[in-house]
C-alpha positions in Angstrom: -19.7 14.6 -10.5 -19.5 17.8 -8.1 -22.0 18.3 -5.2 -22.5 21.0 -3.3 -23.8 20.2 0.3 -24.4 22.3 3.0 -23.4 21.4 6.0 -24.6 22.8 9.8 -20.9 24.6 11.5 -21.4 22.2 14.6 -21.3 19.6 12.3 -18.7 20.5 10.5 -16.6 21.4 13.3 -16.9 17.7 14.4 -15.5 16.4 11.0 -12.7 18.6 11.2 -11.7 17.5 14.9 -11.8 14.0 12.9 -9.8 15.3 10.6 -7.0 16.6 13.0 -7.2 13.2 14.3 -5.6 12.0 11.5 -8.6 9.7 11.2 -9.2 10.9 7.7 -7.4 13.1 5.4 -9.6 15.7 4.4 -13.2 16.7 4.9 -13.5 15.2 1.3 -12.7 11.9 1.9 -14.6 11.8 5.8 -17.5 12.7 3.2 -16.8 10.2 0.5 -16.3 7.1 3.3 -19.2 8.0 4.8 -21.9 7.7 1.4 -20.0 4.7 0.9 -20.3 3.2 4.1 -24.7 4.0 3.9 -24.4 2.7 0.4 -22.7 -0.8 1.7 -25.1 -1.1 4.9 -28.1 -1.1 2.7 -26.7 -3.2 -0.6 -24.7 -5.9 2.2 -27.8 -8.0 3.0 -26.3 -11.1 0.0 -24.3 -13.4 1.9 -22.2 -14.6 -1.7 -20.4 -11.1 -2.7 -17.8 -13.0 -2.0 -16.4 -16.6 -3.6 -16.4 -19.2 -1.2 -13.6 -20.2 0.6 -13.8 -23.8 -0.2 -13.0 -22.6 -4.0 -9.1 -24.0 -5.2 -6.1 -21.1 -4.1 -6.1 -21.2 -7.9 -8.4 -18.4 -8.5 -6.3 -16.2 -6.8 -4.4 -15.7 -10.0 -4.6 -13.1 -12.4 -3.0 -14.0 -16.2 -1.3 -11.1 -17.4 -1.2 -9.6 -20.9 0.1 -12.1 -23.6 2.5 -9.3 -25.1 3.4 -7.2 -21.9 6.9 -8.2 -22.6 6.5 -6.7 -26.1 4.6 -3.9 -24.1 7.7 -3.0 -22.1 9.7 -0.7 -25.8 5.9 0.5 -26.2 5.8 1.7 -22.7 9.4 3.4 -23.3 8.4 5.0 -26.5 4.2 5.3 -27.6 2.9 8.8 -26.4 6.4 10.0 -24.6 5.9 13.4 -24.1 7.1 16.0 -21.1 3.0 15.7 -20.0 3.4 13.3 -17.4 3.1 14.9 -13.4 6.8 14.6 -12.1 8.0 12.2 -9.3 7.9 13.5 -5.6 10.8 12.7 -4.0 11.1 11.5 -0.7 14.0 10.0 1.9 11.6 7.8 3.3 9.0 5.6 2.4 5.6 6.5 3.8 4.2 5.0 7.0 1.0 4.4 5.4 2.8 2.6 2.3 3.3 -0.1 5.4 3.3 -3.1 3.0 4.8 -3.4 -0.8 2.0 -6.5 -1.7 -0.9 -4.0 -2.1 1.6 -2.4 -4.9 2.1 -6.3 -6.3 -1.7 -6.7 -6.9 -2.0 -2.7 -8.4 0.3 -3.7 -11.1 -0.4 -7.3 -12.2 -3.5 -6.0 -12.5 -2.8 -3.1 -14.8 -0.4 -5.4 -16.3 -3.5 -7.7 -17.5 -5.3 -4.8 -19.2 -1.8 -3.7 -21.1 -1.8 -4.1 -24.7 0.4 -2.9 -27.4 -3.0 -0.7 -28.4 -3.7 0.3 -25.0 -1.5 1.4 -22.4 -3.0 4.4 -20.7 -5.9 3.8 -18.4 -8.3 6.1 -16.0 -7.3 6.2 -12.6 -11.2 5.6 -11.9 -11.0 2.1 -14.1 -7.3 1.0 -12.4 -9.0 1.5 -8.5 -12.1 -0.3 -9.7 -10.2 -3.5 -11.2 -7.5 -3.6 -9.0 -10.0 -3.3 -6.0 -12.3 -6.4 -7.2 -9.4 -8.6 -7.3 -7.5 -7.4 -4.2 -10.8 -8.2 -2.7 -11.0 -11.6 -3.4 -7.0 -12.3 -2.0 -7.8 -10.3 1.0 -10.7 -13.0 2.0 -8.9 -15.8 0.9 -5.9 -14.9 3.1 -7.8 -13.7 6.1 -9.4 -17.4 6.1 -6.6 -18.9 5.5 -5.2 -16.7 8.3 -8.1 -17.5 10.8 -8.1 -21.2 9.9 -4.4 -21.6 10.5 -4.3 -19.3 13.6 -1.9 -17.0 13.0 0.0 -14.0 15.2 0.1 -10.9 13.7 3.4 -10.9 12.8 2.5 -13.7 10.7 -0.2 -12.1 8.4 0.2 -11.9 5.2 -3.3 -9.7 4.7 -2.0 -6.5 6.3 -2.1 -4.0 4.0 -5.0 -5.3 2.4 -8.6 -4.2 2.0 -11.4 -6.0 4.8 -13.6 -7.7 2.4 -17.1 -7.3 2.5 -17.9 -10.7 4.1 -16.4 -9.9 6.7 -20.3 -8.1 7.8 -21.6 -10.9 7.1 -23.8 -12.5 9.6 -23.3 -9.5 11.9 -26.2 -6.9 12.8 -27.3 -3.7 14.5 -24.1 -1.5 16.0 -21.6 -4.6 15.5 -22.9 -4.8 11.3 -22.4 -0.4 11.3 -18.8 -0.5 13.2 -17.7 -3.3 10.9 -19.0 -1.9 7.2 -17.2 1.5 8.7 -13.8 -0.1 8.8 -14.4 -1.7 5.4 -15.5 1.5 3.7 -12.5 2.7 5.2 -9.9 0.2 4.3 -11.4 0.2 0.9 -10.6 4.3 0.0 -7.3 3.5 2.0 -6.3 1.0 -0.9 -8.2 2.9 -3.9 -6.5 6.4 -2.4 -3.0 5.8 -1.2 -1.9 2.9 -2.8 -3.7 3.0 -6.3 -3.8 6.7 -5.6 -5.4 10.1 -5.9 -4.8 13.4 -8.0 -4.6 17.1 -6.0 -6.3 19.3 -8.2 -5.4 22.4 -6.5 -1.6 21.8 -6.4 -1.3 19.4 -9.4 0.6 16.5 -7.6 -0.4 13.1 -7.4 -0.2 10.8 -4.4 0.1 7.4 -4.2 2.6 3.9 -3.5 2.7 2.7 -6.9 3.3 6.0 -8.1 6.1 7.3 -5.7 7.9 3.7 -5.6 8.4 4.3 -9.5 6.1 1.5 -10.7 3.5 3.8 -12.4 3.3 6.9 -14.6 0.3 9.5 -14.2 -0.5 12.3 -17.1 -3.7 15.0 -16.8 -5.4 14.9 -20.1 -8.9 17.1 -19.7 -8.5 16.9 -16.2 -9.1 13.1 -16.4 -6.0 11.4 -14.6 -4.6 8.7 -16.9 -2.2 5.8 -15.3 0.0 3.4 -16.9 2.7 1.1 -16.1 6.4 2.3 -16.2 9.1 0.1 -17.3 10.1 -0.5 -13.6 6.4 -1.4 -12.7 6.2 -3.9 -16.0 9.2 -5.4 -14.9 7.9 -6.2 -11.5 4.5 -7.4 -12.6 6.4 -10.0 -15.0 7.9 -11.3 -12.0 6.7 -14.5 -10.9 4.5 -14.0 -7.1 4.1 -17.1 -4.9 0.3 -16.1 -4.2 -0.6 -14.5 -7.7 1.2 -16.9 -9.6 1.0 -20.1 -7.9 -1.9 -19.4 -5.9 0.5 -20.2 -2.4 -1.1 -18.4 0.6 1.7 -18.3 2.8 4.2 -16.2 1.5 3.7 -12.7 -0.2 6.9 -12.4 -2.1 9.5 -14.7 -4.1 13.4 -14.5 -3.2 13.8 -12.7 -6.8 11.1 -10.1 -6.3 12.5 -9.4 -2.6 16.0 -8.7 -4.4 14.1 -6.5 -6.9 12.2 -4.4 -4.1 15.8 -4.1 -2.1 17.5 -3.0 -5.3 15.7 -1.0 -7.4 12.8 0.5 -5.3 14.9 1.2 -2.0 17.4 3.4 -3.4 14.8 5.9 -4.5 14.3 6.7 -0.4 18.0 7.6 0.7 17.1 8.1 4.2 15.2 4.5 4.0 17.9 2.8 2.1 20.7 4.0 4.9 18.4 2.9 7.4 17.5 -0.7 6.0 21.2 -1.6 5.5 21.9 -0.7 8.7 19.2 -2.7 10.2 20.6 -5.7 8.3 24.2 -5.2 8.8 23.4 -5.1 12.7 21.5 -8.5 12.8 24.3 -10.5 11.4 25.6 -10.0 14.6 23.0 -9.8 16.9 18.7 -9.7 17.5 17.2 -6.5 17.6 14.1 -5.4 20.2 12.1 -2.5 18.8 13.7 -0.4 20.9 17.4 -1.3 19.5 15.6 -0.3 16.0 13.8 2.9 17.4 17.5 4.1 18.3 19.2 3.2 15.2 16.0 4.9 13.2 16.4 8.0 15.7 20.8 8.2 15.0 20.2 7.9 11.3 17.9 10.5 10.9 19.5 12.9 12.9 22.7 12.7 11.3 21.1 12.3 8.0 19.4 15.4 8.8 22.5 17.0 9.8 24.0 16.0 6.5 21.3 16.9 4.0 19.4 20.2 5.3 18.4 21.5 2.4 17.1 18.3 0.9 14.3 17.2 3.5 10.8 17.2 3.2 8.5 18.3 6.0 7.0 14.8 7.0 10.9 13.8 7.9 11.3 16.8 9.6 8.0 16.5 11.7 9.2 13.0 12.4 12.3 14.0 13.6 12.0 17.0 15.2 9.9 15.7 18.1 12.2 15.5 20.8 12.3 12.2 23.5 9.7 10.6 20.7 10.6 7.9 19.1 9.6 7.7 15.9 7.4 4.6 16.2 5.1 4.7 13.1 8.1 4.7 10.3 10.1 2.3 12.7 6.8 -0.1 12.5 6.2 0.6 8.9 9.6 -0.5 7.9 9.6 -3.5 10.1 6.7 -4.3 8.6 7.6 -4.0 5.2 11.0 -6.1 5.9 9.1 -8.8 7.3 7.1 -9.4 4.5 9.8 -9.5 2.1 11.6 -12.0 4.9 14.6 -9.9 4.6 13.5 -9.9 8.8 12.3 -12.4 10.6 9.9 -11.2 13.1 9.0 -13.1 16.4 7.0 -12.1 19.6 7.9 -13.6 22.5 6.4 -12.3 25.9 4.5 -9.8 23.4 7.5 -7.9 22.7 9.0 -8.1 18.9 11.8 -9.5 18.0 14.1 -9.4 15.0 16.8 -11.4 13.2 17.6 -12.1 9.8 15.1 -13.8 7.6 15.7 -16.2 5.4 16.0 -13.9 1.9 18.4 -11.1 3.6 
């Protein structure tokens, strides 16, 4: 549904400073959080949209389409036609794409709704399910987190929605702040990881889409999603926390291998990088400034190598001079870490890095 809405110029002057901030990513969405956000404060006041925590790890499972194996020659063949919106390809891996586990939870989840009669699916319905149950893991492991005391480098929720329980039992300023981040983090998941279609210049952005697990088509300008080979194949592997209901580590040692060989390689730049970042902790720990400079010497001769095959986000990144590029060297990190390809430590609050135990 389009609205039109007038808006005073001060007023819209402000959203766009918030917009330059980086805080949102276009007046559209600043608008969309913030209906959300009045609709939350006013619909929050039940304390049980949320399972309890006491229930069994258990129900963190989702059971995935009988036939999805089956599925898989469907998905290669039924309706394969030159509609579907072509692949952007990038050399690294976005910094807002800072965990691969939201992905994991996108596609089980379209994997459970897969049949051998349906395999397309609106990208409206795909962010609605996959939100309800990525929900429900986020507050399990944030408890689980809180009751166990963990470090940031420890949690496995990053990456994850805020459930809505989290404003629960909180009021005035403290309730508003709190249902703002949770709006927020809620369009983060539904927008760039499920993802969102660009009328205007016909592209689709989103994780599951650029990693390769997920194929979009426009049919009546309704966006239509549906798993790719490569995403069925990593939804039929087994997952410690959707498949054993285990709240303490995101991936298994055979999806980690899957992630470093068959989704890497599609981000040259972050391949190179990665490898290199492994390769040098067989020998030695890394601070994050030893990984800021190997980050900064690989993308500069990478650069220097490939300059007619960059995209302007690397180019941006790199082109700042003295700056190290801090936000992709965290992503990564991050990403490595949770794949424990990396083990991360703090110690003194700085981070520190040496080979985990699936590298």
């Amino acid at each position: 549904m389009i609205i039109k809405l007038d808006l005073e110029s001060d007023l819209y002057q402000k959203i766009q400073e918030q917009v330059k901030q980086e805080k949102y990513s276009d007046l559209y969405e600043f608008i969309k959080i913030a209906v959300h956000n009045q609709i939350l404060e006013e619909t929050s006041g039940s304390e049980n949209t949320i399972e309890k925590y006491e229930e069994t790890s258990q129900n963190l499972q989702i059971k995935l389409s009988e036939d999805l194996q089956n599925v898989i020659e469907h998905i290669n063949d039924k309706h394969r036609k030159n509609d579907h919106i072509a692949y952007f390809t990038s050399n690294l891996i976005w910094t807002f794409y800072n965990r691969f586990f939201p992905t994991k939870v996108i596609i089980s989840t379209l994997a459970s709704i897969t049949t051998k009669d349906e395999i397309w699916f609106s990208l409206e319905q795909v962010r609605e399910e996959s939100f309800k149950f990525v929900e429900h893991i986020s507050n399990k492991l944030r408890r689980f987190e809180e009751d166990s005391d963990l470090g940031r480098n420890e949690k496995l929720s990053t990456g994850l929605p805020l459930p809505r329980s989290e404003a629960n039992g909180l009021k005035g300023n403290k309730k508003k702040k709190k249902l703002e981040k949770i709006i927020a983090s809620e369009m983060r998941f539904k927008e760039q990881f499920v993802g969102r279609f660009i009328k205007k210049d016909q592209l689709f952005k989103g994780a599951c889409f650029e990693l390769g697990l997920v194929e979009i088509k426009i049919v009546n300008e309704y966006c239509l999603m549906r798993l790719s080979t490569l995403g069925a194949e990593f939804a039929l592997l087994d997952n410690p926390i959707l498949t054993n209901g285990k709240l303490n580590e995101t991936f298994s040692k055979q999806e980690t291998k899957f992630i470093q060989n068959k989704i890497f390689p599609k981000f040259k730049l972050e391949n190179i990088i990665v490898k290199r970042i492994l390769n040098e902790l067989k020998n030695r720990k890394l601070s994050s400034n030893d990984i800021d400079e190997i980050y900064q010497n690989e993308m500069v001769d990478y650069i220097t190598k490939n300059k007619d095959v960059l995209d302007k986000t690397l180019v941006k990144s790199t082109m700042k001079e003295g700056v190290p590029p801090v936000a992709e060297r965290v992503a990564t990190m991050g990403r490595l870490s949770e794949l424990k390809l990396v083990q991360w430590d703090i110690v003194k609050g700085k981070s520190i890095y040496s080979l985990g135990k699936y590298a």
